[in-house]
PAVOZA-667758 format. One record per residue: x, z, y of N, C-alpha, C, O in turn; residue number from 1. Coordinates in steps of 0.05 Angstrom, whole numbers, always signed. Atoms other than C-alpha are relative to their C-alpha. Example, Ala and Ser with C-alpha at 12.3 -4.5 7.8 and 13.67 -1.06 7.14 Angstrom:
(rec (+18,+0,-24),(+246,+156,-90),(+18,+0,+24),(+39,+13,+24),1)
(rec (-16,-1,-24),(+273,+143,-21),(-15,+14,+22),(-5,+18,+44),2)
end
This chain:
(rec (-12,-22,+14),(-1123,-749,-687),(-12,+26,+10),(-15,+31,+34),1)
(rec (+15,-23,-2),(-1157,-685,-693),(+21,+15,-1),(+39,+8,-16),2)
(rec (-15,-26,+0),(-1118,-614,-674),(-11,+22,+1),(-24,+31,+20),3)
(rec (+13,-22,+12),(-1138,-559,-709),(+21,+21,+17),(+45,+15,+19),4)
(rec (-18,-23,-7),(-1110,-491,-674),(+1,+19,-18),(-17,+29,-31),5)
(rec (-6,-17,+35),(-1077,-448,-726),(-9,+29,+18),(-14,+35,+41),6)
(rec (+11,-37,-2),(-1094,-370,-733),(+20,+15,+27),(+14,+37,+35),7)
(rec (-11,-15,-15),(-1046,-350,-684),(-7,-3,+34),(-5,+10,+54),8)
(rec (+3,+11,-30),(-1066,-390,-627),(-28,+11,+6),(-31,+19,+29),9)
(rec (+20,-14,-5),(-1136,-361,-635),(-4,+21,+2),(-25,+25,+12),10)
(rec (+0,-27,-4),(-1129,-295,-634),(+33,+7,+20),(+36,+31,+27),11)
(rec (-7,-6,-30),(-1077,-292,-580),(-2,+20,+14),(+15,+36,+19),12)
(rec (+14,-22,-20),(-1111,-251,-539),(+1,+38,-4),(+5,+58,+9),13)
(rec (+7,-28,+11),(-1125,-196,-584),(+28,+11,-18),(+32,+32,-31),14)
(rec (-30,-12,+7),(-1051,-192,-604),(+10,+19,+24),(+18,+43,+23),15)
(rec (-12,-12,-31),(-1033,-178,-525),(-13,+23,-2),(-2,+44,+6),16)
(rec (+12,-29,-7),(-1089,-126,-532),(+12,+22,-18),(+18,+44,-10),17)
(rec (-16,-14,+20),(-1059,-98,-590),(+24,+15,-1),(+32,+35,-12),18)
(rec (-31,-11,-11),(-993,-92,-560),(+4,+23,+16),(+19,+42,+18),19)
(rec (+2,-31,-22),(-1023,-54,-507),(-7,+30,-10),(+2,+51,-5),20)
(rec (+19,-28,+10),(-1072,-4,-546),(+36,+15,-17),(+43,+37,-12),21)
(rec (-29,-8,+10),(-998,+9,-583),(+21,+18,+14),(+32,+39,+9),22)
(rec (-17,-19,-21),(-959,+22,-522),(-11,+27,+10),(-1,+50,+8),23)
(rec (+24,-24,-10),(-1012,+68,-494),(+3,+21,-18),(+16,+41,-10),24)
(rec (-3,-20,+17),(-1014,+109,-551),(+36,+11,-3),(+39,+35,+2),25)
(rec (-26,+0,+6),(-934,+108,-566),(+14,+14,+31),(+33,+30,+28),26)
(rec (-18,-6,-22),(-909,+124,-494),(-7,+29,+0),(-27,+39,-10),27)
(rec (+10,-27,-2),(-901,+195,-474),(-6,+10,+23),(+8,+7,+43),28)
(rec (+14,-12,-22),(-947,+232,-430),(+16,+20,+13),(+39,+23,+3),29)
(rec (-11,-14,-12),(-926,+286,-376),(-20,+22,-18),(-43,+18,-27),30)
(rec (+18,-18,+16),(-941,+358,-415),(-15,+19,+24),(-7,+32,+43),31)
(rec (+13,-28,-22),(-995,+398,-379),(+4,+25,-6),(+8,+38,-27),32)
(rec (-26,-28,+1),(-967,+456,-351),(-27,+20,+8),(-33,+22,+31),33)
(rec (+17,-27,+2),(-1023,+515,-363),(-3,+18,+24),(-22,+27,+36),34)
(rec (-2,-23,-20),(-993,+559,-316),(+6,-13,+21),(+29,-5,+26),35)
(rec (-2,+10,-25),(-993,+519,-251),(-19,+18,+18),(-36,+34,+9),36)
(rec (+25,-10,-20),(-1034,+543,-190),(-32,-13,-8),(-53,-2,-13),37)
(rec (+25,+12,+2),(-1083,+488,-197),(-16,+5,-21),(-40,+8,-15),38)
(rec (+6,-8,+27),(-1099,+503,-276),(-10,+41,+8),(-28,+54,-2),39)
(rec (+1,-33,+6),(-1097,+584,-260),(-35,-4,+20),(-55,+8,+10),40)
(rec (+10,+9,-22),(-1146,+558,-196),(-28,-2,-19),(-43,+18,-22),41)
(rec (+17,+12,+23),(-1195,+521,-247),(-10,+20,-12),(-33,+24,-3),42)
(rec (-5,-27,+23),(-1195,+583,-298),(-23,+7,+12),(-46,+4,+4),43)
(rec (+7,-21,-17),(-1214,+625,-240),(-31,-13,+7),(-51,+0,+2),44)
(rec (+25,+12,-10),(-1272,+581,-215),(-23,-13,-27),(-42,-27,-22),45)
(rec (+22,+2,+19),(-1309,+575,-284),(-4,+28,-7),(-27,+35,-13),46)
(rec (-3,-34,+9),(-1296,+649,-300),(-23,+6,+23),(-46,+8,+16),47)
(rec (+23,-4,-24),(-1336,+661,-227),(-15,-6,-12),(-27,+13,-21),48)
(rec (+18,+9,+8),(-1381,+615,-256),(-17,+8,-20),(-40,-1,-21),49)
(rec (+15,-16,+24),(-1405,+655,-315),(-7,+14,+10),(-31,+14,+15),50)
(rec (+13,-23,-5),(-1405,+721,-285),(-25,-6,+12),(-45,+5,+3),51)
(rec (+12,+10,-21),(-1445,+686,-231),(-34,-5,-15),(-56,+3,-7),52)
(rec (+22,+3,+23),(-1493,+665,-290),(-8,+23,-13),(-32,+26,-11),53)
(rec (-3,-23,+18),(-1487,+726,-332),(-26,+18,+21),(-48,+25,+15),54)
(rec (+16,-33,-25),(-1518,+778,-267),(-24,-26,+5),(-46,-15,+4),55)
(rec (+21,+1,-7),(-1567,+720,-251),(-22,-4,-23),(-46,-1,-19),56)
(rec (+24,-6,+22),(-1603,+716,-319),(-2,+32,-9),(-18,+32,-26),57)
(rec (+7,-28,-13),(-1603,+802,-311),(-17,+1,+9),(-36,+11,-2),58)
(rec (+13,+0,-18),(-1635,+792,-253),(-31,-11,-10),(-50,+4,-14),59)
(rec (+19,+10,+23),(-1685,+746,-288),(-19,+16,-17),(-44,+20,-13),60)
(rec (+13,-19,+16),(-1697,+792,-344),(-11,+25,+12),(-35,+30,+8),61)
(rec (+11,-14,-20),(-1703,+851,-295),(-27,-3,+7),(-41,+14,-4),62)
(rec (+18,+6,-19),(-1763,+822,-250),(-14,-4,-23),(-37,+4,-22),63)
(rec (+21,+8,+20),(-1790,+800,-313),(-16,+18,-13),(-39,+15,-21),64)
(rec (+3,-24,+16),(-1792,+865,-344),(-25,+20,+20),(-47,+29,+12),65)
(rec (+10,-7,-23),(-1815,+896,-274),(-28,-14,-5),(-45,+1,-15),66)
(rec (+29,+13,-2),(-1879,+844,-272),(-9,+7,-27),(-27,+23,-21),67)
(rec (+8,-8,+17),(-1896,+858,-339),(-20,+25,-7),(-42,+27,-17),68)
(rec (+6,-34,+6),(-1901,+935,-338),(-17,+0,+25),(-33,+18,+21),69)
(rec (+15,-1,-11),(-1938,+924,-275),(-27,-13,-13),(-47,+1,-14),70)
(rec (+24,+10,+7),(-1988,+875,-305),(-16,+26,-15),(-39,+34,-10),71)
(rec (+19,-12,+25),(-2005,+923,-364),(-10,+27,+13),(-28,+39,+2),72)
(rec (+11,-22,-8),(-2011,+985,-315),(-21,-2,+14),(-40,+13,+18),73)
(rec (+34,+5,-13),(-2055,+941,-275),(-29,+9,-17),(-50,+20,-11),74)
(rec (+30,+3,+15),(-2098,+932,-341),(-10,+28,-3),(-34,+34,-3),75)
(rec (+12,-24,+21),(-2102,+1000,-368),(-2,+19,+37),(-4,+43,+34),76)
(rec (+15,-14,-22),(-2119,+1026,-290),(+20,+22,+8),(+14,+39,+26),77)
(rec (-21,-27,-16),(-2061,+1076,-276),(+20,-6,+23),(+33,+11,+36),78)
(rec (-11,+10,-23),(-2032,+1027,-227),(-16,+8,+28),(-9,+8,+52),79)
(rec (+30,+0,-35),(-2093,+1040,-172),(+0,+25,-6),(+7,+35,+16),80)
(rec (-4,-33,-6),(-2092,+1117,-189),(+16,+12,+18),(+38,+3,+13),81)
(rec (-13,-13,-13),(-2062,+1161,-138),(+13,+22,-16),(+0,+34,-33),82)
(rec (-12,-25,+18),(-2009,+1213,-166),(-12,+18,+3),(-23,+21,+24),83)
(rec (+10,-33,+1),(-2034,+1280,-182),(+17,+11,+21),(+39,+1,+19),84)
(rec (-19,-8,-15),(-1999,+1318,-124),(-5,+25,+6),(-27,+30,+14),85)
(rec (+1,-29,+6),(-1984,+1396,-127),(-7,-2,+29),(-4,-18,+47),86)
(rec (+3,-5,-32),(-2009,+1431,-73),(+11,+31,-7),(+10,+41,-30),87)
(rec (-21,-17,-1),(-1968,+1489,-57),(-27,+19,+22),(-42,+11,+40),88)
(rec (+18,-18,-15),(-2009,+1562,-35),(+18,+5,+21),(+42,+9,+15),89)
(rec (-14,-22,-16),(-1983,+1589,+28),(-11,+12,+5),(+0,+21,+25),90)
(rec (-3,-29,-10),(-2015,+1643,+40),(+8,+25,-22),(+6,+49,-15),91)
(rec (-16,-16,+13),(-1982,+1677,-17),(+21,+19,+17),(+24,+43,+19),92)
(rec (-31,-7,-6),(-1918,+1681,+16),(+3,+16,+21),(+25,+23,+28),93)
end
């Protein structure tokens, strides 16, 4: 005698899982509380984190800007010139 297992006996398994993915969803979570230390804590330490970013791409642009205006004063030769520099008479005075 042959025993065929009906539909319920084969999937079994994926009933129990079923039950669970159910509960999981259905039960209720604890509500996160925004204004705790640890949450204000967090905030604070990505906020750092920007400014932190923010001033070093500045900085960035800065130096960049800096080497630039140097290169082109190199080219055009006013970088190696000495300033014109007044000279002051004294025996005027």
């Amino acid at each position: 005698m042959i025993h065929h297992a009906s539909g319920a006996d084969r999937f079994r398994d994926l009933a129990v899982d079923d039950a669970y993915r159910s509960w999981l969803i259905s039960r209720n979570q604890p509500p996160i509380v925004y204004h705790s230390g640890e949450m204000q804590w967090k905030r604070l330490r990505v906020l750092a984190r920007r400014v932190v970013g923010f001033i070093a791409s500045q900085h960035l642009a800065i130096v960049a800007s800096r080497t630039r205006r140097l290169r082109v004063q190199r080219v055009f030769g006013s970088y190696d010139r000495k300033p014109k520099m007044r000279t002051v008479d004294r025996s005027r005075s």
